[in-house]
N, C-alpha and C positions, 0 to 999 in steps of 0.2 A: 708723423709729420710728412708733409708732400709740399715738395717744388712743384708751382703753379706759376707758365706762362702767358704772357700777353693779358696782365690783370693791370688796366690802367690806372694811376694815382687822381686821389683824390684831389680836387683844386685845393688850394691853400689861400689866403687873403683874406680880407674885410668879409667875405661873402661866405669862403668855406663852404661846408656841403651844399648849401644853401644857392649856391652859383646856376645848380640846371634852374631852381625855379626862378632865380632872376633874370635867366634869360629867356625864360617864357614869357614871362610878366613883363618885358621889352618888347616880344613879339604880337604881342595882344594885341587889341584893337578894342575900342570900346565896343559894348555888346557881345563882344567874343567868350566866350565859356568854355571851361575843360572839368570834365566829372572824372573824380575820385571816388575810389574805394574804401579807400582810409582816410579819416577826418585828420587825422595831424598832416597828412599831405595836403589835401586842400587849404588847412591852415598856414602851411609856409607858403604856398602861392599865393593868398589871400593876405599875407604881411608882408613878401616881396611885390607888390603890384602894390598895397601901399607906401612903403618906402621907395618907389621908382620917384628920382628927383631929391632925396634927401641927402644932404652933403655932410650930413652927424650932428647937424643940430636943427629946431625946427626952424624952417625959412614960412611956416605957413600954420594956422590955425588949428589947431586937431577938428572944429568943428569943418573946416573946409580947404583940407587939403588936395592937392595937385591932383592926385590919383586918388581914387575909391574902388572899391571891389564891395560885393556880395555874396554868402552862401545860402544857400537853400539845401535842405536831405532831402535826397529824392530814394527812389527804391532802392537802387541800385549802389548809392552812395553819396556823397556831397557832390556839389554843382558849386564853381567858384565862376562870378559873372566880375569880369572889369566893367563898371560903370562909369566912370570918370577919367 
């Protein structure tokens, strides 16, 4: 066992781990894109960018809600695109 300093804690709240990619999926822009190497990473950006605007219930259609995103596999890994 080893005492380990300066290991920040993880966020806590509604968002939990999940907090960096929500604050990505804030910082987007539509058309903007960020490639992953790992598909379950691109998946929690790709479902944080769609819940940006949901207050815990639907205010909007699942066919046409506020924000959209897209993936595509490319060589290298997943490509997660904000479209909406």
């Amino acid at each position: 066992m080893q005492i380990e300093k300066n290991i920040p804690v993880p966020s806590k709240g509604r968002w939990g781990q999940l907090a960096t990619f929500k604050l990505m999926a804030e910082q987007m822009k539509i058309g903007d894109s960020v490639l992953f190497e790992n598909r379950t990473e691109a998946s929690k950006l790709y479902q944080a960018i769609r819940n940006l605007g949901s207050l815990g219930t639907l205010m909007y259609t699942k066919d046409n809600p506020p924000y959209d995103a897209t993936t595509r596999k490319e060589k290298n890994g997943t490509r997660v695109w904000r479209i909406k």
